[in-house]
N, C-alpha and C positions, 0 to 999 in steps of 0.2 A: 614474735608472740607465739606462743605454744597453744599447741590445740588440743592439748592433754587434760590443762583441767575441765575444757568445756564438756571433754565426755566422762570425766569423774562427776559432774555435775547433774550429766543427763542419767548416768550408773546410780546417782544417788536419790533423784525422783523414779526409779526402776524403770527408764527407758532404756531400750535397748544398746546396747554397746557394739552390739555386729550392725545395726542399724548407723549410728551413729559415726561408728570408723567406714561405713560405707558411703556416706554419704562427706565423711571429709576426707577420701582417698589415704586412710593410712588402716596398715593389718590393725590385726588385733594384738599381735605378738607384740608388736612396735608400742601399741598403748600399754598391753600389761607390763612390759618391760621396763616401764617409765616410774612402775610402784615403787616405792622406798621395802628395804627389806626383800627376803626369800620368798619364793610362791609357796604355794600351798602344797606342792607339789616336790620341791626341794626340801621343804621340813620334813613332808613324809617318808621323802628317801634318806634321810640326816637320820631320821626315828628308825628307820626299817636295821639300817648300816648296823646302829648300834644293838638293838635288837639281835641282829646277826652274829654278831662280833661274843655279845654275852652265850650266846647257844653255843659257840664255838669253843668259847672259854669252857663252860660245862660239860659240855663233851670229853674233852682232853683229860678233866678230873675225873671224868668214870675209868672204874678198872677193865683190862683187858677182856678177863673174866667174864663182867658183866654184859660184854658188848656179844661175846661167841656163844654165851646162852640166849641171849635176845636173837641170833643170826638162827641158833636152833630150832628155839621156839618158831619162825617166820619161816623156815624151811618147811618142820614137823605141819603146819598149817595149810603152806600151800602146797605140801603131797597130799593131803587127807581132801580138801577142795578141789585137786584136780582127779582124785577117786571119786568124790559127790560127782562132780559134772559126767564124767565120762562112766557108765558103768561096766564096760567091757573091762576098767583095769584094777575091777576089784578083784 
């Protein structure tokens, strides 16, 4: 007999689940692991990947051009901020 649905039982009146795998000696990892399907947790990183994957793709299609005037403009900024901060290097 499995003691998995009894604590999907007691998860579904909102008692506690750390309560519950405590008191019938099994983790919590062991019960969530027992879900059918990805966690919630693995979808996110499934969503994040592709996410990443698309930026990555965009990037490559920007021109070279465009990327050594954005490196300039972030240079020209953080000389002019590190003049703000410090006034001895105006």
């Amino acid at each position: 007999m499995s003691i998995y649905p009894f604590i999907e039982a007691e998860k579904a009146r909102q008692h506690s689940v750390k309560r519950a795998c405590e008191l019938l000696k099994v983790s919590r990892a062991a019960c969530y692991s027992h879900l059918p399907g990805p966690s919630p947790r693995e979808r996110a990183d499934v969503e994040l990947a592709a996410e990443i994957r698309e930026v990555h793709q965009r990037s490559k299609k920007r021109k070279v051009s465009e990327l050594e005037r954005t490196i300039q403009i972030l240079t020209e900024a953080t000389r002019f901020f590190a003049r703000e901060a410090n006034p001895l290097r105006r």
